[in-house]
C-alpha positions as a Markdown table, in Angstrom:
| # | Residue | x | y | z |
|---|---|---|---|---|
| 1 | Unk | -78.4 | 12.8 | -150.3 |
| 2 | Unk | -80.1 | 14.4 | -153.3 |
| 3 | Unk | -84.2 | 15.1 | -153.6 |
| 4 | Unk | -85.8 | 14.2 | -156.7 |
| 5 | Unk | -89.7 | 15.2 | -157.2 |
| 6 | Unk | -91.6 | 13.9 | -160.0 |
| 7 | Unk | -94.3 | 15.5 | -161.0 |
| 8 | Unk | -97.5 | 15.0 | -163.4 |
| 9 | Unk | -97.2 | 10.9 | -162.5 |
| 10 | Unk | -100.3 | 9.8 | -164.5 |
| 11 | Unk | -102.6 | 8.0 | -161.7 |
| 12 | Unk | -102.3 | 4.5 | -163.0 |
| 13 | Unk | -98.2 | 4.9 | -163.0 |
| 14 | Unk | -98.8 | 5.8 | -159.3 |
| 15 | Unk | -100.6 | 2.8 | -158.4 |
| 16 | Unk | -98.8 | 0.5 | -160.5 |
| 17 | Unk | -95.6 | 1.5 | -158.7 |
| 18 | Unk | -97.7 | 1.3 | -155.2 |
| 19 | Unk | -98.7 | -2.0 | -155.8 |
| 20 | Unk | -95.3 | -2.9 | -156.6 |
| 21 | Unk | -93.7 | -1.4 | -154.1 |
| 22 | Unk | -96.4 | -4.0 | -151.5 |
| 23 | Unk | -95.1 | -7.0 | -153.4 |
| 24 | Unk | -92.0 | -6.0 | -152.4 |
| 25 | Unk | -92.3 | -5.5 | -149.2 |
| 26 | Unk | -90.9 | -1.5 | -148.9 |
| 27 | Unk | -92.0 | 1.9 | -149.5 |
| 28 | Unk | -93.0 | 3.3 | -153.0 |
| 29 | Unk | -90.3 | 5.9 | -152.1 |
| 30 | Unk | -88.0 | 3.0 | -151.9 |
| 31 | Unk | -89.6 | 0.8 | -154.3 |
| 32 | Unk | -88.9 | 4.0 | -156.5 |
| 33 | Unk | -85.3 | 4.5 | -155.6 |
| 34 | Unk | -84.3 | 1.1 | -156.8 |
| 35 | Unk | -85.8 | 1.3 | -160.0 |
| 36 | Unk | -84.2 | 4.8 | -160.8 |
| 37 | Unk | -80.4 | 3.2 | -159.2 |
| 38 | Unk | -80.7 | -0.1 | -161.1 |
| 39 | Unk | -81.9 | 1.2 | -164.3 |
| 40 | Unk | -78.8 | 4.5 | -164.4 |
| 41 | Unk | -76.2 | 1.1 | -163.4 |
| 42 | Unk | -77.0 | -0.8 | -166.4 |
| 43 | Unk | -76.7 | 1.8 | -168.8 |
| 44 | Unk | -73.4 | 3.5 | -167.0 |
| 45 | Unk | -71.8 | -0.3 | -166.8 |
| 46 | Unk | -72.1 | -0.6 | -170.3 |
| 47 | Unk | -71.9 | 2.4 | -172.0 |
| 48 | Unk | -68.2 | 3.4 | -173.4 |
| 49 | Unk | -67.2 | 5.2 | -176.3 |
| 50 | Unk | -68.6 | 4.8 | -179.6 |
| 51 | Unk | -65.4 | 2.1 | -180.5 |
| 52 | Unk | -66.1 | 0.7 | -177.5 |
| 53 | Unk | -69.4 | -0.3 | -178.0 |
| 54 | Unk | -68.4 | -1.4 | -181.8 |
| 55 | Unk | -65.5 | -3.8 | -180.2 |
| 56 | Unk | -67.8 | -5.5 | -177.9 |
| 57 | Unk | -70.6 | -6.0 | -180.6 |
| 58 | Unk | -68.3 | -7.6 | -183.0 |
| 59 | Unk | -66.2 | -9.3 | -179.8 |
| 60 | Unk | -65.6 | -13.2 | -180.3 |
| 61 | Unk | -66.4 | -13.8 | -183.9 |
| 62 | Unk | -63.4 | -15.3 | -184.6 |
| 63 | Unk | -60.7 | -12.7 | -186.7 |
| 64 | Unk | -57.1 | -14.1 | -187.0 |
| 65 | Unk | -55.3 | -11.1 | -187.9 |
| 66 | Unk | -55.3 | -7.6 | -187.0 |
| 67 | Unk | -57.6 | -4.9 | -189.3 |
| 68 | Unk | -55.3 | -2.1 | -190.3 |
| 69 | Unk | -56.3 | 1.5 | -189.3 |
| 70 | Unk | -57.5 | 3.1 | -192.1 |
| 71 | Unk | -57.7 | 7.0 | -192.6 |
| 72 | Unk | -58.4 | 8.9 | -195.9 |
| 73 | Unk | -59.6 | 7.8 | -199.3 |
| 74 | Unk | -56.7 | 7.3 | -201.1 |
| 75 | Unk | -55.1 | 5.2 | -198.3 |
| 76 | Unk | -58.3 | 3.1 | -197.8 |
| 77 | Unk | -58.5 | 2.5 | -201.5 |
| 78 | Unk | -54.5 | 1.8 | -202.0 |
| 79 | Unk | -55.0 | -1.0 | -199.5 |
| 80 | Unk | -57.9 | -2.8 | -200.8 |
| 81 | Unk | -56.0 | -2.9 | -204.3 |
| 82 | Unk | -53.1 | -5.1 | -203.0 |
């Protein structure tokens, strides 16, 4: 397993992460751990290519037909005119 070591941890961080670590119930090493695995797994699970993350914002609002690929000016602008 890999090392990390963080330093310059302002004190308050320190005991804020202590204290948490008490409520629950493990080691600030640990307590530290999950925070770092939890927070680099949400943003991993989500996180595609730009289209990707276009598709799923715009997911479910209700288009019935297809959008046609559009690429170049004169293309984009011979298709909005019919």
């Amino acid at each position: 397993m890999a090392q990390l070591i963080v330093r310059n941890l302002e004190p308050s961080v320190k005991a804020r992460l202590q204290r948490r670590a008490r409520r629950h119930g493990r080691s600030m090493e640990q307590e530290a751990r999950d925070i770092l695995t939890n927070a680099v797994r949400n943003e991993s699970d989500s996180r595609g290519g730009l289209g990707t993350e276009i598709a799923a914002l715009f997911a479910g609002i209700g288009l019935d037909e297809e959008i046609p690929e559009v690429r170049g000016h004169s293309l984009a602008l011979e298709r909005f005119k019919s």
